[in-house]
N, CA, C and O atoms as a GROMACS GRO file, in nm:
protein
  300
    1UNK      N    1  10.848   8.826  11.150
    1UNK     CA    2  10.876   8.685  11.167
    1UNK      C    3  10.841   8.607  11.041
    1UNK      O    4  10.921   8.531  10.986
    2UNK      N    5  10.721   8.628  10.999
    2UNK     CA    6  10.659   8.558  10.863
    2UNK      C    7  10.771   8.609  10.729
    2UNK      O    8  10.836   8.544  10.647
    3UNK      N    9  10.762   8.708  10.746
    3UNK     CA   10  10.845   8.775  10.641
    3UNK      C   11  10.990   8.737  10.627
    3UNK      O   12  11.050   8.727  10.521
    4UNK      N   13  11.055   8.711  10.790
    4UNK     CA   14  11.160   8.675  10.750
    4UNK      C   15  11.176   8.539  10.654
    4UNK      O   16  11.250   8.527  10.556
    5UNK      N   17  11.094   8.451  10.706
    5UNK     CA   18  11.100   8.314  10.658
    5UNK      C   19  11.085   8.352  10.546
    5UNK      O   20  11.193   8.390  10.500
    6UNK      N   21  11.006   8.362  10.482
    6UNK     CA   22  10.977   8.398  10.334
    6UNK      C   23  11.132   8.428  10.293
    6UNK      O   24  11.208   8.352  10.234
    7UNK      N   25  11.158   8.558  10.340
    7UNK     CA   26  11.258   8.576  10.283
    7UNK      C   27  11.354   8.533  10.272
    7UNK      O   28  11.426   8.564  10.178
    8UNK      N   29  11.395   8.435  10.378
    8UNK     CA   30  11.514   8.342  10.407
    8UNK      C   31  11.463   8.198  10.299
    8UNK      O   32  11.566   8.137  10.271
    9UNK      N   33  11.308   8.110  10.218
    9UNK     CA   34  11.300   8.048  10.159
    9UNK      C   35  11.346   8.125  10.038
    9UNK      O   36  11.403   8.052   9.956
   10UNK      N   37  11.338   8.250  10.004
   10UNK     CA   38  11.328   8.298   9.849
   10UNK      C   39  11.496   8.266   9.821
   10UNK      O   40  11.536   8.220   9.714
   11UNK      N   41  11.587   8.300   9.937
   11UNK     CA   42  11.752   8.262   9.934
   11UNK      C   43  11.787   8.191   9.888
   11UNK      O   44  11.853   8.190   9.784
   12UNK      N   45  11.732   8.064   9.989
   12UNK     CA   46  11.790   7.894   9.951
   12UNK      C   47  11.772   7.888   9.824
   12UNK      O   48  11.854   7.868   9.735
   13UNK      N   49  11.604   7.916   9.814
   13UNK     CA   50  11.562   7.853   9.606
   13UNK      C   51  11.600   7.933   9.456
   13UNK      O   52  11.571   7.894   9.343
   14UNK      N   53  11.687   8.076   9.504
   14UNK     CA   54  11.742   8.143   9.423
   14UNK      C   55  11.893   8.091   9.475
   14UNK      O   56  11.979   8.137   9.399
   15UNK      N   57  11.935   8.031   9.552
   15UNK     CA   58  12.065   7.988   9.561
   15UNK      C   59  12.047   7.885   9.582
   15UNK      O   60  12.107   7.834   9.677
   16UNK      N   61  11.993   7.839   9.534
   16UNK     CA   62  12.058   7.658   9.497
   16UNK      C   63  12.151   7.537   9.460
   16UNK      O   64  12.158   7.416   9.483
   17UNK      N   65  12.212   7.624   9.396
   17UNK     CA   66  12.338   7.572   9.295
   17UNK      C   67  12.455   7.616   9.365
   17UNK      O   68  12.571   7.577   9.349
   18UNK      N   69  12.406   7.717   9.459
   18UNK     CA   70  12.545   7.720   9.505
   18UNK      C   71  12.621   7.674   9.654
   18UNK      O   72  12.556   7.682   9.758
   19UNK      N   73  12.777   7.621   9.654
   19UNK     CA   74  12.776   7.574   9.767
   19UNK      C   75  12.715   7.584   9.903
   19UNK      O   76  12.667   7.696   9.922
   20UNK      N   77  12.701   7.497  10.009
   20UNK     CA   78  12.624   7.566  10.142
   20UNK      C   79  12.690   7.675  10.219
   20UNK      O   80  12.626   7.753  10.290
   21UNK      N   81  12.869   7.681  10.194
   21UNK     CA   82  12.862   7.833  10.261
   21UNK      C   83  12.826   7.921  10.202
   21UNK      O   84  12.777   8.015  10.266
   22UNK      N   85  12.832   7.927  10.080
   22UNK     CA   86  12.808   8.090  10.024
   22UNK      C   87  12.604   8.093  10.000
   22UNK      O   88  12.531   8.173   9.942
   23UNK      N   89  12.580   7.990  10.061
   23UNK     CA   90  12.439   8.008  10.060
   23UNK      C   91  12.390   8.085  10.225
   23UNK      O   92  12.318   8.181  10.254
   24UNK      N   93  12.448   8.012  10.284
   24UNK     CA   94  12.452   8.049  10.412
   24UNK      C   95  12.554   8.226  10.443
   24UNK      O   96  12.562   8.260  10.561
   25UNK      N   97  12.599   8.288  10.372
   25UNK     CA   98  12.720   8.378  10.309
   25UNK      C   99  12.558   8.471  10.318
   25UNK      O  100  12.507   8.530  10.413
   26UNK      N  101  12.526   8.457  10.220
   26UNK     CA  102  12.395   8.502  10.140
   26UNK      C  103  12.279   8.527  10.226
   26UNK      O  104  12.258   8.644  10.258
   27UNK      N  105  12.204   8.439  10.266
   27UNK     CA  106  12.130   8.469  10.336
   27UNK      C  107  12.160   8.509  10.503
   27UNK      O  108  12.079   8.492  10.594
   28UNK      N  109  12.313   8.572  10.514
   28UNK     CA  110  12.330   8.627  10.619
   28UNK      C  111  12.292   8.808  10.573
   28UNK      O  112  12.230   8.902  10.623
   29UNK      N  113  12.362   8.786  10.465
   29UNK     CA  114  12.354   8.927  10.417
   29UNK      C  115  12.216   8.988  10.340
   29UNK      O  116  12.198   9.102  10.297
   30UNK      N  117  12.141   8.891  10.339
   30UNK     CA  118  11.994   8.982  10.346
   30UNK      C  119  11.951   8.971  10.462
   30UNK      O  120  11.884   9.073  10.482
   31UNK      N  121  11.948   8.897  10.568
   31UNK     CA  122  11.894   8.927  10.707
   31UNK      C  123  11.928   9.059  10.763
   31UNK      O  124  11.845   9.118  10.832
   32UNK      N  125  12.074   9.124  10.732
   32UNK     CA  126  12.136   9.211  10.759
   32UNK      C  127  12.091   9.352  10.710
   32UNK      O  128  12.090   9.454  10.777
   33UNK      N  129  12.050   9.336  10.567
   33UNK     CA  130  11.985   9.410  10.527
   33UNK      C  131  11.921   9.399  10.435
   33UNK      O  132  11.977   9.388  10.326
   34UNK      N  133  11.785   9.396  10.443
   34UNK     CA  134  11.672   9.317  10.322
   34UNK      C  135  11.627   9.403  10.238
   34UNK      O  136  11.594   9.371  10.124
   35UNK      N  137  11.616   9.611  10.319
   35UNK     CA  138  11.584   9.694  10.187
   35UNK      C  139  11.672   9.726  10.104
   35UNK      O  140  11.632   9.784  10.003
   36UNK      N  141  11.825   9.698  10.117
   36UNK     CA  142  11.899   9.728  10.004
   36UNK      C  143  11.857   9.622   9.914
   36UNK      O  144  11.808   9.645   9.804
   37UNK      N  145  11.878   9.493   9.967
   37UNK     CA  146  11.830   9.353   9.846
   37UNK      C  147  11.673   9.385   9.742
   37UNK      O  148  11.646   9.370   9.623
   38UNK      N  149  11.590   9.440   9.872
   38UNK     CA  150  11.496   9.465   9.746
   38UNK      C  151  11.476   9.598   9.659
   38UNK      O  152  11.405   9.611   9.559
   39UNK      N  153  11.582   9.726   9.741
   39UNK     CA  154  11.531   9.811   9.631
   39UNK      C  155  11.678   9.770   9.534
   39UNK      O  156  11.660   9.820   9.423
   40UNK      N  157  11.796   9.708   9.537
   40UNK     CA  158  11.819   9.610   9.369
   40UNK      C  159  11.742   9.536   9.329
   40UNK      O  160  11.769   9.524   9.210
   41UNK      N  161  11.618   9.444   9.365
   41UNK     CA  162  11.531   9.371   9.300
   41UNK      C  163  11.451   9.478   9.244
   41UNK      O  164  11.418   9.441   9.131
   42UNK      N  165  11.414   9.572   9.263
   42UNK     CA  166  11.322   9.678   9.213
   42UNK      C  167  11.379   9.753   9.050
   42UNK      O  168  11.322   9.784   8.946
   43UNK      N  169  11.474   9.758   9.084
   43UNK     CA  170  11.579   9.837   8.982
   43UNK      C  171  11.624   9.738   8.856
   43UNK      O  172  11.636   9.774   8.740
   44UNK      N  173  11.646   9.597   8.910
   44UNK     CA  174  11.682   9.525   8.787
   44UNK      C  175  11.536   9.522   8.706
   44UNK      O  176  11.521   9.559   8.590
   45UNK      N  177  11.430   9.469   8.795
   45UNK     CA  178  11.351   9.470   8.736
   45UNK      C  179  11.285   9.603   8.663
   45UNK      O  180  11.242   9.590   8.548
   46UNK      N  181  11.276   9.727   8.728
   46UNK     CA  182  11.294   9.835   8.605
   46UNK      C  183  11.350   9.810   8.477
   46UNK      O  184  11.284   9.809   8.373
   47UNK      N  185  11.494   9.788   8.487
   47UNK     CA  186  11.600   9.748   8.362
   47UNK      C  187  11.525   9.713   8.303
   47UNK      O  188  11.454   9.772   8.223
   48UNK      N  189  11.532   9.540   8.350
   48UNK     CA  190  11.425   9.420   8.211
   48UNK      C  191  11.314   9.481   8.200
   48UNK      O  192  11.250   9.402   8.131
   49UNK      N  193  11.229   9.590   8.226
   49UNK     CA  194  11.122   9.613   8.151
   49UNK      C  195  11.097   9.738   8.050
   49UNK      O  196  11.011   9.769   7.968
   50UNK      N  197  11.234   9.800   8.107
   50UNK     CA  198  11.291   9.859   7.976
   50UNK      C  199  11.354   9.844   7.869
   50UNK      O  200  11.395   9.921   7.782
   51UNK      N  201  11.357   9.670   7.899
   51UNK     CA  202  11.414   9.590   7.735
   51UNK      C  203  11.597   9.541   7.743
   51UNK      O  204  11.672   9.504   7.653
   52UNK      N  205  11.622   9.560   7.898
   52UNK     CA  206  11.751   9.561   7.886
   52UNK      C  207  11.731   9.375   7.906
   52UNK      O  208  11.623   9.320   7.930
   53UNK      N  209  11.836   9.320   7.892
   53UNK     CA  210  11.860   9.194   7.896
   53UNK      C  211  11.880   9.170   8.091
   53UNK      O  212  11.956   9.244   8.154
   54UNK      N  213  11.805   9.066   8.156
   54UNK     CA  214  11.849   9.051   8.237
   54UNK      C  215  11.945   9.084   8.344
   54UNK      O  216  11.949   9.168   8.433
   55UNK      N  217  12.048   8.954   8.287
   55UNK     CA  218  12.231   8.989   8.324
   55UNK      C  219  12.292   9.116   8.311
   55UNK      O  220  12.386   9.140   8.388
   56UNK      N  221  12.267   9.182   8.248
   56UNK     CA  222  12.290   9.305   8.193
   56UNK      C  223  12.283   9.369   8.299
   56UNK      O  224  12.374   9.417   8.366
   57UNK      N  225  12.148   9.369   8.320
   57UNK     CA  226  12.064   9.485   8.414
   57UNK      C  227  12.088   9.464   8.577
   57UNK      O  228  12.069   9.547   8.666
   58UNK      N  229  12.134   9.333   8.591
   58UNK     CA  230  12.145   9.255   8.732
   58UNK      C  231  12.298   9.344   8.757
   58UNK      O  232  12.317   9.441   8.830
   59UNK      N  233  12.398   9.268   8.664
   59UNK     CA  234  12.557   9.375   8.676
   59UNK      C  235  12.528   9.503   8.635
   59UNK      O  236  12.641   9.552   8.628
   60UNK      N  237  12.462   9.574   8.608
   60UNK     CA  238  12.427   9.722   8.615
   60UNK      C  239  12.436   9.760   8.735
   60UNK      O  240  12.525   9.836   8.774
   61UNK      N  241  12.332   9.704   8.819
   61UNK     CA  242  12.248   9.760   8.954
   61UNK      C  243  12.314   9.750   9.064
   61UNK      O  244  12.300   9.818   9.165
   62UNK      N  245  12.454   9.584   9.027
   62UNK     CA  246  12.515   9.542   9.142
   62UNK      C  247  12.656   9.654   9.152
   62UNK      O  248  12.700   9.706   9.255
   63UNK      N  249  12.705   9.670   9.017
   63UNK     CA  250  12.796   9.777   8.995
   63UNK      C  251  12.780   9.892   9.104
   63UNK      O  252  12.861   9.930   9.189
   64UNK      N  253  12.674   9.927   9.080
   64UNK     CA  254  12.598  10.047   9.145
   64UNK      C  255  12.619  10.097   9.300
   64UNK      O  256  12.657  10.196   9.364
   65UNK      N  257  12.549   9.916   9.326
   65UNK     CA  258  12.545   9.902   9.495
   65UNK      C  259  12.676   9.837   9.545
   65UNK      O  260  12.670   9.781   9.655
   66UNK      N  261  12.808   9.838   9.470
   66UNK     CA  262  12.927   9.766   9.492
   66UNK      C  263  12.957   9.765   9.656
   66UNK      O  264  12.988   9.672   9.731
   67UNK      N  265  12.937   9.897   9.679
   67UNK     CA  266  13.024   9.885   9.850
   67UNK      C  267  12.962   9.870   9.946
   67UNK      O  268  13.017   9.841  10.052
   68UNK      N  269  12.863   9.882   9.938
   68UNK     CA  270  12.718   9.871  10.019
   68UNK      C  271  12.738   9.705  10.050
   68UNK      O  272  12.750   9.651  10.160
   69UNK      N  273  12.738   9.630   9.888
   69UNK     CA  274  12.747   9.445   9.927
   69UNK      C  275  12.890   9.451  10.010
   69UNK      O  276  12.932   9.425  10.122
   70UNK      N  277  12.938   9.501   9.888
   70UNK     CA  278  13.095   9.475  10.014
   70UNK      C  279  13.107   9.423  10.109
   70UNK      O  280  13.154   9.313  10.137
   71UNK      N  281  13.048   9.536  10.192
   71UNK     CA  282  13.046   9.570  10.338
   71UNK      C  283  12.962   9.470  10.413
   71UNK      O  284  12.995   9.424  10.522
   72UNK      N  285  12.831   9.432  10.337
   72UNK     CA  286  12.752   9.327  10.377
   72UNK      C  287  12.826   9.164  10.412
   72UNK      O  288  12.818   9.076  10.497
   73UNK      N  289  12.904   9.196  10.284
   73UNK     CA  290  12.960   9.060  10.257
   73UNK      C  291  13.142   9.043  10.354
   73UNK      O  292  13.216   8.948  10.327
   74UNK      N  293  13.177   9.133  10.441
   74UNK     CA  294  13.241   9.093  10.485
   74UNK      C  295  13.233   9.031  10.602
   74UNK      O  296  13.135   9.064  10.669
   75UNK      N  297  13.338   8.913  10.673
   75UNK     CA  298  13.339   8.922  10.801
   75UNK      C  299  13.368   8.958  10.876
   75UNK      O  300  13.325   8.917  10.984
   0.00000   0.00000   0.00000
């Protein structure tokens, strides 16, 4: 329960900028599934601390997990 919230604030304030459906888009699809979201948070952050640039490392990881979001991301 605690955790979800958390995790449903970390959404909104990393998606901010973007319209309210695809925020609401978004934080459907980590409720759905939160260990794929964090083991890509795990992995980019590997990247950047192996010197890769960010962005780089973010479209690396997402490349990776392409069908997995896909699938998350459809309706």
């Amino acid at each position: 329960m605690i955790k979800e919230f958390f995790v449903k604030q970390a959404v909104k304030y990393g998606a901010k900028n973007l319209p309210k459906d695809q925020q609401a888009m978004l934080a459907a699809a980590v409720e759905k599934n939160p260990a794929l979201f964090a083991k890509i948070a795990k992995e980019i952050e590997a990247l950047k601390k192996q010197g890769k640039p960010e962005m780089y490392a973010s479209l690396d990881v997402m490349k990776k997990y392409q069908k997995e979001l896909q699938e998350l991301f459809k309706k």
